[in-house]
N, C-alpha and C positions, 0 to 999 in steps of 0.2 A: 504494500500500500504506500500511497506517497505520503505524503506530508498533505497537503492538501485536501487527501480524500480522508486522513482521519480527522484532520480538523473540522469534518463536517461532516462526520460518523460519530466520534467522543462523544460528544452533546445528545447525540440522540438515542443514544446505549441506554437501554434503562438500568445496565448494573454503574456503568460512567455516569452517566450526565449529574446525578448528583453530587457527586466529591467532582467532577469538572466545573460545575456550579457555584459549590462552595470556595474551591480554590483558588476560583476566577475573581470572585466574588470578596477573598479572604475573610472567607467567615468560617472559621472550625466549628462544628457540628459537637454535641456532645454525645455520648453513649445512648442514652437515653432518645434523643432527638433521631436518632440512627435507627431504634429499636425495631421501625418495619418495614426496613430495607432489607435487602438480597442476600443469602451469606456473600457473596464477591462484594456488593458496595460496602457493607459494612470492614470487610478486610484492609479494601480501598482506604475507608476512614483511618483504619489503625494505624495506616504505612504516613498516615499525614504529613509527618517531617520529612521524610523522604522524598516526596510527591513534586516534581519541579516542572517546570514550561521546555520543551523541547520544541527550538527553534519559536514559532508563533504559533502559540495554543493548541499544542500538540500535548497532552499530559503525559508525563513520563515518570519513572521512579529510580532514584540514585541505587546504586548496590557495588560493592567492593568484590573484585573477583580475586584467585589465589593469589595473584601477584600485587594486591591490595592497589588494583587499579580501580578508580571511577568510573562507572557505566553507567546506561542508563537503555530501562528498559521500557519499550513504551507500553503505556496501558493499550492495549488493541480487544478494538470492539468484535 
């Protein structure tokens, strides 16, 4: 997928568009507030810090691979 076509897939995921919402948004969600979402949104929520802009409004999640490199995985819808 490009760049482009998730940036206008994210939003419409019903397990994304919420934590793409909120993040867009920066407004962090509480537990509670999450409670009857997806299991996937709600994992979405937990990884929050993690959770960064790849490129333009593409969501992605940082993660450290063996060689304690910076990645970054996109949330794909």
């Amino acid at each position: 997928m490009t760049d482009d076509t998730l940036r206008r897939a994210q939003p419409d995921d019903p397990d994304i568009a919420p934590v793409w919402g909120a993040k867009k948004a920066e407004i962090r969600w509480s537990a509670e507030e999450c409670s009857d979402f997806s299991t996937t949104t709600k994992q979405l929520f937990k990884q929050w810090d993690v959770l960064v802009w790849k490129g333009n409004e593409v969501l992605s999640r940082l993660w450290f691979d063996n060689n304690n490199q910076t990645r970054q995985q996109i949330a794909d819808p």
